[in-house]
KOLLUM-127598 format. One record per residue: residue number from 0; x, z, y of N, C-alpha, C, CB in turn. Coordinates in nm, 2 decimals. Atoms other than C-alpha are relative to their C-alpha. Glycine has a CB too. Layout:
// residues N
- NUM; X; Z; Y; X; Z; Y; X; Z; Y; X; Z; Y .
...
This chain:
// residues 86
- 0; 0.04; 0.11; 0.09; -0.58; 0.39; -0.18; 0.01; 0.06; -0.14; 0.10; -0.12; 0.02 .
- 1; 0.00; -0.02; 0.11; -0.68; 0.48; -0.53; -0.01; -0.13; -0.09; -0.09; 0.07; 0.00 .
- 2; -0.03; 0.15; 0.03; -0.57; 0.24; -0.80; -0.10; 0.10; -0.18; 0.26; -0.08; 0.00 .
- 3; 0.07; -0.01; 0.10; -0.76; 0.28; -1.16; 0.07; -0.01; -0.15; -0.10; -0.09; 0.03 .
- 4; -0.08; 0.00; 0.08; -0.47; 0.23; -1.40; 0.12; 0.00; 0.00; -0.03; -0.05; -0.04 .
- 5; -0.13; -0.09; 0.05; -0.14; 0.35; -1.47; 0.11; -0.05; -0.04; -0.02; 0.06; -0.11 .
- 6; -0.07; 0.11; 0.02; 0.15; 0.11; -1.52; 0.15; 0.04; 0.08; -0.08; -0.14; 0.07 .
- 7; -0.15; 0.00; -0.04; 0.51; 0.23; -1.41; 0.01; -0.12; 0.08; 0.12; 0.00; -0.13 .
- 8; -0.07; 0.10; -0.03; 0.64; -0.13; -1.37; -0.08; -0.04; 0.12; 0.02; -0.10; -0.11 .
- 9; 0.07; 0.08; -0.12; 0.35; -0.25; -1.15; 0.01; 0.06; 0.12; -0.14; -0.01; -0.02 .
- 10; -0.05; -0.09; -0.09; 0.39; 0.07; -0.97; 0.12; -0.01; 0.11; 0.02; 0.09; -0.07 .
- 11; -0.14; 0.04; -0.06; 0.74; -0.03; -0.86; 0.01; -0.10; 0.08; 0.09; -0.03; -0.08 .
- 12; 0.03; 0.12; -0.07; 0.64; -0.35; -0.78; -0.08; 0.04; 0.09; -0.06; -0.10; -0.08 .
- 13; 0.04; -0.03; -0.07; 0.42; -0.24; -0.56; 0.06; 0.07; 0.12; -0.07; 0.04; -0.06 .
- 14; -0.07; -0.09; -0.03; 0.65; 0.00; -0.41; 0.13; -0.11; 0.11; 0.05; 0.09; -0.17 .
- 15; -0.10; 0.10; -0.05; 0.90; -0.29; -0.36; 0.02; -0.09; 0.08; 0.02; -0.04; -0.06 .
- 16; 0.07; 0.10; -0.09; 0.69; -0.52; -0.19; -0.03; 0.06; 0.13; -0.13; -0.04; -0.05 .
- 17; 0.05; 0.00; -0.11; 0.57; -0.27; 0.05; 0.12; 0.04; 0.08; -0.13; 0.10; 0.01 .
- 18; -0.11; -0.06; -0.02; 0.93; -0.14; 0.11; 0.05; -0.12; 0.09; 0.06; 0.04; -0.14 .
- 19; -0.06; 0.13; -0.05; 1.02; -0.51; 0.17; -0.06; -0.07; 0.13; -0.01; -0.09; -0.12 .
- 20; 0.09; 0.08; -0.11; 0.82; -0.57; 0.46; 0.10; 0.02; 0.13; -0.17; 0.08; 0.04 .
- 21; -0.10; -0.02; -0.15; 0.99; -0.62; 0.79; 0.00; 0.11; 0.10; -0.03; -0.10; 0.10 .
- 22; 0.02; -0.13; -0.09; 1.06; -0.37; 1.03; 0.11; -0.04; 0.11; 0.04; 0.16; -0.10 .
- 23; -0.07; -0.03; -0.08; 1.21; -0.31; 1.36; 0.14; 0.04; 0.00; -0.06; 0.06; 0.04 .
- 24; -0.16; -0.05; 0.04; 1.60; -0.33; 1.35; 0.02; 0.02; -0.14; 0.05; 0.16; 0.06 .
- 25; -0.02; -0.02; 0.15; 1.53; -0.34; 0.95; 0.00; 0.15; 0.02; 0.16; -0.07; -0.08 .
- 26; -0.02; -0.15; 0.01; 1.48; 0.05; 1.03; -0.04; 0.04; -0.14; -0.09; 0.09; 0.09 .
- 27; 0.08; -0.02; 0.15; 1.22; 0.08; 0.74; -0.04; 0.14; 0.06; 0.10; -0.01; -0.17 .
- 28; 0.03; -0.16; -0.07; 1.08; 0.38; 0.96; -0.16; 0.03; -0.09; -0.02; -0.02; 0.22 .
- 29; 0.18; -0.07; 0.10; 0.79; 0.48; 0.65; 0.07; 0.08; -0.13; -0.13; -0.18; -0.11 .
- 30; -0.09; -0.07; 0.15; 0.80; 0.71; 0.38; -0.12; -0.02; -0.11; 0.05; 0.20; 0.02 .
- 31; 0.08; 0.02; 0.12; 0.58; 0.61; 0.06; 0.01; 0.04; -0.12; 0.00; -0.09; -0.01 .
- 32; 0.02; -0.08; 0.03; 0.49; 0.85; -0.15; -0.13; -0.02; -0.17; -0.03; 0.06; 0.13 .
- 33; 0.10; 0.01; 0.10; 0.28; 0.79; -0.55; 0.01; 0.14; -0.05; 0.03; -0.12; -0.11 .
- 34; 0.11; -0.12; 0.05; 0.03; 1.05; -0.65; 0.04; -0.02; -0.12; -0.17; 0.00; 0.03 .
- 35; -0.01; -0.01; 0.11; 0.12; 1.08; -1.01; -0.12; 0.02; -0.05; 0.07; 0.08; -0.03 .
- 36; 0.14; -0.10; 0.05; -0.20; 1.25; -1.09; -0.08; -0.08; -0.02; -0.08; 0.10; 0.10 .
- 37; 0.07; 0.07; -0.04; -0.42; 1.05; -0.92; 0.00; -0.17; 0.03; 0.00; 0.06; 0.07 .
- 38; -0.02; 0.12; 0.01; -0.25; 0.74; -0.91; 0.01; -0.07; 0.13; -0.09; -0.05; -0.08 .
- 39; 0.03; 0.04; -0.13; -0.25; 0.70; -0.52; 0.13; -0.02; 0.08; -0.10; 0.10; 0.05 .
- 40; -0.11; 0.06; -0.15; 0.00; 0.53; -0.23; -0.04; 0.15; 0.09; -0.08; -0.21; 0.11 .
- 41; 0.02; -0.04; -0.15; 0.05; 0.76; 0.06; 0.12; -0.07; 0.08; 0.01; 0.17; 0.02 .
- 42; -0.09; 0.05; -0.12; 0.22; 0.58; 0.37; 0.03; 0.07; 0.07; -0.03; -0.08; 0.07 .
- 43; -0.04; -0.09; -0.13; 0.36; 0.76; 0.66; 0.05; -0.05; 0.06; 0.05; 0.10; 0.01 .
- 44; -0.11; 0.04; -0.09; 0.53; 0.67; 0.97; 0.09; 0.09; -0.01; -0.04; -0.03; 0.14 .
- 45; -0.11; -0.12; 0.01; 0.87; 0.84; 0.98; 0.06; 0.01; 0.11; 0.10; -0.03; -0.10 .
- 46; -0.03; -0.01; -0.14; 0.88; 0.92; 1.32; 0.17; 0.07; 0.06; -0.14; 0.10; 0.05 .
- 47; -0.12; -0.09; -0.02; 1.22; 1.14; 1.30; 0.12; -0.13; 0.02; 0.03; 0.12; -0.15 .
- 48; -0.11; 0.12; 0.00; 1.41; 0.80; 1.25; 0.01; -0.10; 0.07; 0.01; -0.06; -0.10 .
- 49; 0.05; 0.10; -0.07; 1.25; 0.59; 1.53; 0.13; -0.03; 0.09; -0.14; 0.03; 0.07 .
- 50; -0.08; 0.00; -0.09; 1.44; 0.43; 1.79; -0.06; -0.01; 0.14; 0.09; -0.11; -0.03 .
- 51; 0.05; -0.03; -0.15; 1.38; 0.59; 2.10; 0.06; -0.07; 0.12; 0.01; 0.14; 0.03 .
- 52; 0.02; 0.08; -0.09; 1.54; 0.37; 2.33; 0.00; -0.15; -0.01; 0.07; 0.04; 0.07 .
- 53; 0.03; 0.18; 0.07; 1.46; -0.01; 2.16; -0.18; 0.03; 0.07; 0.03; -0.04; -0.29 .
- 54; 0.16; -0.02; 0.01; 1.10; 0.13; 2.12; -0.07; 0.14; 0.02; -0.04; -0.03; -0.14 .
- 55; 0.02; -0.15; -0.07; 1.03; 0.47; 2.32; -0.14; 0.00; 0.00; 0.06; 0.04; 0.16 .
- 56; 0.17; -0.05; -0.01; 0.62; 0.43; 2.29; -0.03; 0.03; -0.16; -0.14; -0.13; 0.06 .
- 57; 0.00; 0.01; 0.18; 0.66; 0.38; 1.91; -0.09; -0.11; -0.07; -0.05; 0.15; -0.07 .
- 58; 0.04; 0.11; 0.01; 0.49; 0.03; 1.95; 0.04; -0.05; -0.14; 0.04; -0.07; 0.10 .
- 59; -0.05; 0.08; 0.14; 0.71; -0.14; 1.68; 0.00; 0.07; -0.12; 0.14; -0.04; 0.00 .
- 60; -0.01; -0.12; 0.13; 0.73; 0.17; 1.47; -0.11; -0.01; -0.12; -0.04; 0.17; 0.08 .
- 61; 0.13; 0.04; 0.03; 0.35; 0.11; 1.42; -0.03; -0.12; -0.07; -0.06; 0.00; 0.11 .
- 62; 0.01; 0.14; 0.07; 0.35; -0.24; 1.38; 0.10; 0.00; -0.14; 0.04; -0.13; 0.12 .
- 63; -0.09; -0.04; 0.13; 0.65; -0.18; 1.08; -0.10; 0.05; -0.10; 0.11; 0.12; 0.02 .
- 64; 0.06; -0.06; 0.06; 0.43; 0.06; 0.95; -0.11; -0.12; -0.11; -0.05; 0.10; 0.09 .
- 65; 0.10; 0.14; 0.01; 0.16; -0.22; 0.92; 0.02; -0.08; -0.05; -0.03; -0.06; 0.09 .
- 66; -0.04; 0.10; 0.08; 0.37; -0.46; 0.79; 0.02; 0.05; -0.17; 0.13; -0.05; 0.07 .
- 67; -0.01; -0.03; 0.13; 0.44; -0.23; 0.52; -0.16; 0.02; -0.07; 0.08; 0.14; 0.00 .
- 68; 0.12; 0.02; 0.03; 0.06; -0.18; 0.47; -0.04; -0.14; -0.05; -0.06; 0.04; 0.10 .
- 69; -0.01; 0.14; 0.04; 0.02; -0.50; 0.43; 0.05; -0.09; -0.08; 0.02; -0.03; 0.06 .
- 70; -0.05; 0.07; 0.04; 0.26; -0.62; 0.23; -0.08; 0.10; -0.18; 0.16; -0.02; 0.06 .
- 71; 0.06; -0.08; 0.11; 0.13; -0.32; -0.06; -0.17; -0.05; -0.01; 0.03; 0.18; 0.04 .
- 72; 0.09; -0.01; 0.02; -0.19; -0.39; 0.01; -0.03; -0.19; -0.11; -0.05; 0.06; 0.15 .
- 73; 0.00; 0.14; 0.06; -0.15; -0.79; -0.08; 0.07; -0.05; -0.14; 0.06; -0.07; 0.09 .
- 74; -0.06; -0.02; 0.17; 0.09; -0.67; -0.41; -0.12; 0.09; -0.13; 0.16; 0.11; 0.02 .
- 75; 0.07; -0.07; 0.07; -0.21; -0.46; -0.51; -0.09; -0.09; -0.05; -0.05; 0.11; 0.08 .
- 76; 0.06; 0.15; 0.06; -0.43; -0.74; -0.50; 0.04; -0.08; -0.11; 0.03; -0.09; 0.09 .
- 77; -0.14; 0.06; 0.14; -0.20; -0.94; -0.72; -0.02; 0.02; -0.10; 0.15; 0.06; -0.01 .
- 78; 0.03; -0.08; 0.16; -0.23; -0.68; -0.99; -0.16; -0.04; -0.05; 0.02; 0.20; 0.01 .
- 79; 0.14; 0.00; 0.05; -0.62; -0.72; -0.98; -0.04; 0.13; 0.07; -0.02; -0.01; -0.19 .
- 80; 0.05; -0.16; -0.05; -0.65; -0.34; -0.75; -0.05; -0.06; 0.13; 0.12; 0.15; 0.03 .
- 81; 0.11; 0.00; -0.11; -0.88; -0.30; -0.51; 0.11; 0.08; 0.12; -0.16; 0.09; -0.06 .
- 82; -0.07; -0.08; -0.10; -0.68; -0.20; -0.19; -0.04; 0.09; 0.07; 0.04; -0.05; 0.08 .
- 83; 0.13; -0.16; -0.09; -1.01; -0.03; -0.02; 0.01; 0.11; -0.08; -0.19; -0.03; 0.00 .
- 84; 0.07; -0.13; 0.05; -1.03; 0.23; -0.27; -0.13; -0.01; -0.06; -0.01; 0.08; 0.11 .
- 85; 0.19; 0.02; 0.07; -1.39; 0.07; -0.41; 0.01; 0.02; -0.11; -0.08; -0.14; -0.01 .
């Protein structure tokens, strides 16, 4: 996701929201990552921290993930950013 302008605070916010999304056991199994440069979110699943016997396919892990996607993508909005990347 590329964002088009530059804002610390919104940044955070952003950051905070997607952070705040629900997760399995409250794991918070993502790691989210801003491009300085570029200005860009990276998400990741953080597979090292999963719980292998709650969720051994990594079903919920996924859906977490997703929730975090989701919750950044609906704070990006907010600001006026485009979440696609357009």
């Amino acid at each position: 996701m590329r964002i088009t302008s530059f804002d610390a605070a919104i940044l955070q916010t952003c950051v905070s929201a997607a952070a705040a999304a629900p997760s399995i056991h409250n794991s918070q199994p993502w790691r989210i990552r801003v491009e300085q440069e570029t200005v860009t979110f990276h998400v990741r699943a953080a597979f090292g921290g999963g719980l292998r016997h709650t969720d051994p396919q990594g079903r919920a892990l996924h859906l977490s993930v997703g929730a975090c996607l989701l919750n950044l993508h609906v704070a990006m909005a907010h600001f006026g950013w485009d979440p696609g990347g357009t």
